[in-house]
N, C-alpha and C positions, 0 to 999 in steps of 0.2 A: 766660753763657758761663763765666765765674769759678767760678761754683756747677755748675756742670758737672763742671770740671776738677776742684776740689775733689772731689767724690764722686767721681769714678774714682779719685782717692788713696785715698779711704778705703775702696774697695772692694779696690784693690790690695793694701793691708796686709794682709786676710782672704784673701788666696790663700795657698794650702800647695804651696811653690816646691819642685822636686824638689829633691836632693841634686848635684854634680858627680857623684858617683861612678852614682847611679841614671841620670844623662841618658846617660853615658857605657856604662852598660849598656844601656840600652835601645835606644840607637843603633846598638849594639853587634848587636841583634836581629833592628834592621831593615835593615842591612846584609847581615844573612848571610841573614836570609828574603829578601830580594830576589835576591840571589846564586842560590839554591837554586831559586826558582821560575825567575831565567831560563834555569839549567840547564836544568831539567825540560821548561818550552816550547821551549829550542833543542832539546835532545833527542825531542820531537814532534814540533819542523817539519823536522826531517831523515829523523826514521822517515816521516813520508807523505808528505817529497818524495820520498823512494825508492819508495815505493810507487805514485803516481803515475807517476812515470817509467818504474818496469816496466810499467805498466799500460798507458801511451800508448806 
């Protein structure tokens, strides 16, 4: 288990850690793509719920 933990340390050191400023953008990305697509899908489920409703 020792030798375990160990190697996850030393595997951790070989990561390449984003920057603050990169995480802070990228967040930044997937905040406003989520934004944007739920517009878009409220904006569909209103056009065919009116379309449905005229239809029934």
């Amino acid at each position: 288990m020792f030798n375990y933990f160990k190697e996850v340390r030393a595997e951790m050191r070989h990561v390449s850690w984003p920057t603050r400023r990169m995480v802070v953008a990228y967040t930044a990305v997937v905040i406003g793509v989520s934004l944007a697509t739920a517009a878009y899908l409220g904006l569909l489920d209103y056009v065919f719920a009116n379309i449905i409703k005229t239809i029934i």
